[in-house]
N, CA, C and O of each residue as an XYZ file, in Angstrom:
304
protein
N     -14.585      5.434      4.771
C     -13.408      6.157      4.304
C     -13.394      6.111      2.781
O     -13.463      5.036      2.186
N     -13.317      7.099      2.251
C     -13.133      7.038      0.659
C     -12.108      7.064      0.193
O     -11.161      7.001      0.977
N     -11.910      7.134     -0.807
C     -10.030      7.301     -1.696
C      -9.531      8.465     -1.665
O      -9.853      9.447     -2.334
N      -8.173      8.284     -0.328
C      -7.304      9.164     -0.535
C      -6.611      9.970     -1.809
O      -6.507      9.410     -2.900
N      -6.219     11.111     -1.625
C      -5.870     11.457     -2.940
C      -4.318     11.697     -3.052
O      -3.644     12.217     -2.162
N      -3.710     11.129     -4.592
C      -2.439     11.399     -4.661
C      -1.653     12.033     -4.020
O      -1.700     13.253     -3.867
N      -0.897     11.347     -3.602
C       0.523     12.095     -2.407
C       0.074     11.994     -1.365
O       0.907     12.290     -0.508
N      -1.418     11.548     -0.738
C      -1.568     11.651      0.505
C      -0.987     10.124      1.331
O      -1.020      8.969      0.906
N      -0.465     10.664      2.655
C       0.039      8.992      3.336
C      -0.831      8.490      3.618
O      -1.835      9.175      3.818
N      -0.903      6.904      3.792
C      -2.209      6.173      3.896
C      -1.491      4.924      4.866
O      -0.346      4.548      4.614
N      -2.144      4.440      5.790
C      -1.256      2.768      6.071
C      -2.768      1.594      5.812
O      -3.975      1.445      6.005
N      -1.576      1.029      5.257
C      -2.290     -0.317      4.964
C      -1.615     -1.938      5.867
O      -0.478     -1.869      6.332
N      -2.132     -2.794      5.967
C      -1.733     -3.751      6.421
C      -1.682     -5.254      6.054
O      -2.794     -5.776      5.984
N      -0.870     -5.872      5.863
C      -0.320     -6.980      5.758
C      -1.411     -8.269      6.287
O      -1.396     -8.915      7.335
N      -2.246     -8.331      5.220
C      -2.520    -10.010      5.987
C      -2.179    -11.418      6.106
O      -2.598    -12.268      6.892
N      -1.350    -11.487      5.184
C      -0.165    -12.733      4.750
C       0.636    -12.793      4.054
O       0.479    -12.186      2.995
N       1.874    -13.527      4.266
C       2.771    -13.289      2.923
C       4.050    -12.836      3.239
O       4.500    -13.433      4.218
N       4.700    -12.112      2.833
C       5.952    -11.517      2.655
C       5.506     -9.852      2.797
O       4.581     -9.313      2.190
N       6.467     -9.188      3.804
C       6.446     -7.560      4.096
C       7.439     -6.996      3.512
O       8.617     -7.311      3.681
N       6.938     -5.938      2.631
C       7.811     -5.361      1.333
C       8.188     -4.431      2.318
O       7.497     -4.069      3.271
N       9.533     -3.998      1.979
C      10.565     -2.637      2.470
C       9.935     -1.642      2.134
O       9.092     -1.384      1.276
N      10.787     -0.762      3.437
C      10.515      0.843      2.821
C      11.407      0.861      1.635
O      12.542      0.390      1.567
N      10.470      1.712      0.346
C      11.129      2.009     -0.866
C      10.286      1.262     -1.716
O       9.979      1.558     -2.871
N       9.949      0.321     -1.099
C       8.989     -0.636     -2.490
C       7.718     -0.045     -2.549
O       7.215      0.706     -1.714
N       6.980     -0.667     -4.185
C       5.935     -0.082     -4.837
C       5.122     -0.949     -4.598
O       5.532     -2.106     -4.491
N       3.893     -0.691     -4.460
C       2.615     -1.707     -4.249
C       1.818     -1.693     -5.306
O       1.848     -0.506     -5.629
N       1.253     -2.138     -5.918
C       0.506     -2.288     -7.272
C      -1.196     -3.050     -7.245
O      -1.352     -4.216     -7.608
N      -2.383     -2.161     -6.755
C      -3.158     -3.258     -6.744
C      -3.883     -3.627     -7.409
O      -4.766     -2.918     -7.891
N      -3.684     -5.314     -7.730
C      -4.411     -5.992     -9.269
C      -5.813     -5.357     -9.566
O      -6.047     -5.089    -10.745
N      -6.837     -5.069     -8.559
C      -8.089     -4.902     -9.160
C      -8.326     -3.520     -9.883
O      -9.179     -3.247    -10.728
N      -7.203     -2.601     -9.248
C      -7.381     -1.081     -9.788
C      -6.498     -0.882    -10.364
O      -6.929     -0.533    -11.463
N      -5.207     -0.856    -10.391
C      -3.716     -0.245    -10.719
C      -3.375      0.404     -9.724
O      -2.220      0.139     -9.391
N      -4.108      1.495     -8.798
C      -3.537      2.105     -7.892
C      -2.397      1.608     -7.770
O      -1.968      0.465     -7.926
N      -1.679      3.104     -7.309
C      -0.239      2.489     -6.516
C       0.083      3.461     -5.478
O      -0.305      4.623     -5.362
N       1.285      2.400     -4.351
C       1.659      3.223     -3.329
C       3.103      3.038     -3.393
O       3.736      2.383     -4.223
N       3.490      3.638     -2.501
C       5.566      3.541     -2.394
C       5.366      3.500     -0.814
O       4.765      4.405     -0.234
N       5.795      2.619     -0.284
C       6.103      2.140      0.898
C       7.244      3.025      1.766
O       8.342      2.469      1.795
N       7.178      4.097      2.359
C       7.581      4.976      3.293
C       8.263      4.205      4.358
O       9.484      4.130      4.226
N       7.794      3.675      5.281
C       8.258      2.775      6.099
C       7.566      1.861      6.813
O       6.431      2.310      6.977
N       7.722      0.492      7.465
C       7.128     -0.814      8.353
C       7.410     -0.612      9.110
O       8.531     -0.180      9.381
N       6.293     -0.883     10.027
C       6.218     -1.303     11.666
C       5.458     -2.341     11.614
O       4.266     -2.299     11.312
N       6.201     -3.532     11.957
C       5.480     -4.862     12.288
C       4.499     -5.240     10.629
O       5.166     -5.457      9.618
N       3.259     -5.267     10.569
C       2.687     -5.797      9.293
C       2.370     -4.164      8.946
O       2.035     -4.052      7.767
N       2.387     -3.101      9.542
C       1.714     -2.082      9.561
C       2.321     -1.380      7.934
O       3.550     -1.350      8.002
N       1.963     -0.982      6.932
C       2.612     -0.379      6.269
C       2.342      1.242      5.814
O       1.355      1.426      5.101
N       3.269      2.574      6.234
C       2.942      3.961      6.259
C       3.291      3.862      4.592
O       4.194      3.103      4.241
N       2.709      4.480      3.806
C       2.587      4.083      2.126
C       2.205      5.776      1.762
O       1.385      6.416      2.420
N       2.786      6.198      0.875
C       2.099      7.094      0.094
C       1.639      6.959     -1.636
O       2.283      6.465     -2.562
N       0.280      7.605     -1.636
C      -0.575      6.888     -2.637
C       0.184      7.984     -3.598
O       0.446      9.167     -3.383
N       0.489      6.981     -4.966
C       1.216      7.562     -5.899
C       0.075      7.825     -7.213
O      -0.973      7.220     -7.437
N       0.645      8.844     -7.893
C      -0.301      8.851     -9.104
C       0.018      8.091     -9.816
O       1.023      7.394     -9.676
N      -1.015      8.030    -11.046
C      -0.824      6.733    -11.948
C      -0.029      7.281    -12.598
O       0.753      6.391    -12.931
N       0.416      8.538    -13.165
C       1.690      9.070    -14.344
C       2.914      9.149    -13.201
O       3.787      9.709    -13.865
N       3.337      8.984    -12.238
C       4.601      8.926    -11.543
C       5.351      7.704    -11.747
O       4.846      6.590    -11.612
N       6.741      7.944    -12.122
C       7.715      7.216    -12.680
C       7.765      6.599    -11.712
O       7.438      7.032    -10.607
N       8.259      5.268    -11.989
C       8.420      4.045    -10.572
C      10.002      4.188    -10.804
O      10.474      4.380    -11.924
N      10.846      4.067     -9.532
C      11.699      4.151     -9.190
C      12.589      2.541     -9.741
O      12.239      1.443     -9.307
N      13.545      2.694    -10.569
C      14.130      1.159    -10.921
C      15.011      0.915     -9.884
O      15.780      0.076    -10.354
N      15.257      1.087     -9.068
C      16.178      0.280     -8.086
C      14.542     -0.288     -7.057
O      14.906     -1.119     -6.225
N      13.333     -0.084     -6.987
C      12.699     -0.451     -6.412
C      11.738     -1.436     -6.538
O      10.850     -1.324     -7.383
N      11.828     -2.604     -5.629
C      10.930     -3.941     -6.174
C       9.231     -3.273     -5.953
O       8.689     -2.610     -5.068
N       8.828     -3.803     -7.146
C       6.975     -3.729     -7.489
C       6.338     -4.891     -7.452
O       6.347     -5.770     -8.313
N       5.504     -4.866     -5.912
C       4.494     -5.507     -5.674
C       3.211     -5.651     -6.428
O       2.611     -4.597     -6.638
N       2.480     -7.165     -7.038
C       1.324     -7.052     -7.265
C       0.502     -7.305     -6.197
O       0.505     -8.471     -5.801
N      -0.247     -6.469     -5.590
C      -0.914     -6.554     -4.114
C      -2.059     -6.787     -4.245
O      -2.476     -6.323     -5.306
N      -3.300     -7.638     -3.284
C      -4.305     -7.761     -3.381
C      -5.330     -6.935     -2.023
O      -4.732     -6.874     -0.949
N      -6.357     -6.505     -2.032
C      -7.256     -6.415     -0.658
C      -7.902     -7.463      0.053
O      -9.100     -7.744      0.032
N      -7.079     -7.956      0.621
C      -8.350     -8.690      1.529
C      -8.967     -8.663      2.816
O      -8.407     -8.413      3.884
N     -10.789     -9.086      2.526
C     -11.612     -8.656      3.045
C     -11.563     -8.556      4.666
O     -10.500     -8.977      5.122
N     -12.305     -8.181      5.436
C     -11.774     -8.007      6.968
C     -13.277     -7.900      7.704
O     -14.329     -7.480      7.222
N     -13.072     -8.297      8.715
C     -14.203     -7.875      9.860
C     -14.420     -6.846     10.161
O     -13.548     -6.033      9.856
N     -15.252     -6.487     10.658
C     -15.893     -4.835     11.216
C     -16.258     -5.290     12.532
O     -17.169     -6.015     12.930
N     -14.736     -4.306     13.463
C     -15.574     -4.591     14.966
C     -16.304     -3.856     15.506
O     -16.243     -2.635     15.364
N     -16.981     -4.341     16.092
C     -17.939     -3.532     17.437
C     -17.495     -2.710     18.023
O     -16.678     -3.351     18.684
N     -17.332     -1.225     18.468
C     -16.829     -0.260     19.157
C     -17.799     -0.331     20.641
O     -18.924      0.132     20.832
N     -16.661     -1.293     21.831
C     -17.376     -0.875     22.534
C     -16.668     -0.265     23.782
O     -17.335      0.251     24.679
């Protein structure tokens, strides 16, 4: 999968920690990318990928988020 492009929805998921609300910004340290958190289901998060010139919303808390790495299962 390659990098979605601005405005497109994307879900990402939670591997530890604290689950940010719908409305919050995700910020991730290695790139800057950012997303705005649409809405949670369970760790699941529906996110849309924001551009880097889009104003962040001040009533909304900004996550510094990290990727971490994951297994690749077997389709069987």
């Amino acid at each position: 999968m390659g990098k979605k492009p601005d405005w497109s929805e994307v879900k990402l998921r939670v591997a530890w920690g604290d689950i940010p609300d719908g409305g919050d910004e995700l910020v991730i340290e290695s790139t800057g990318r950012r997303y705005q958190v649409l809405r949670v289901a369970g760790k699941t998060l529906h996110c849309l990928v924001l551009p880097a010139d889009a104003p962040v919303d001040p009533e909304a808390t900004v996550w510094s988020w990290r990727w971490a790495g994951r297994k690749k299962r077997s389709r069987s």
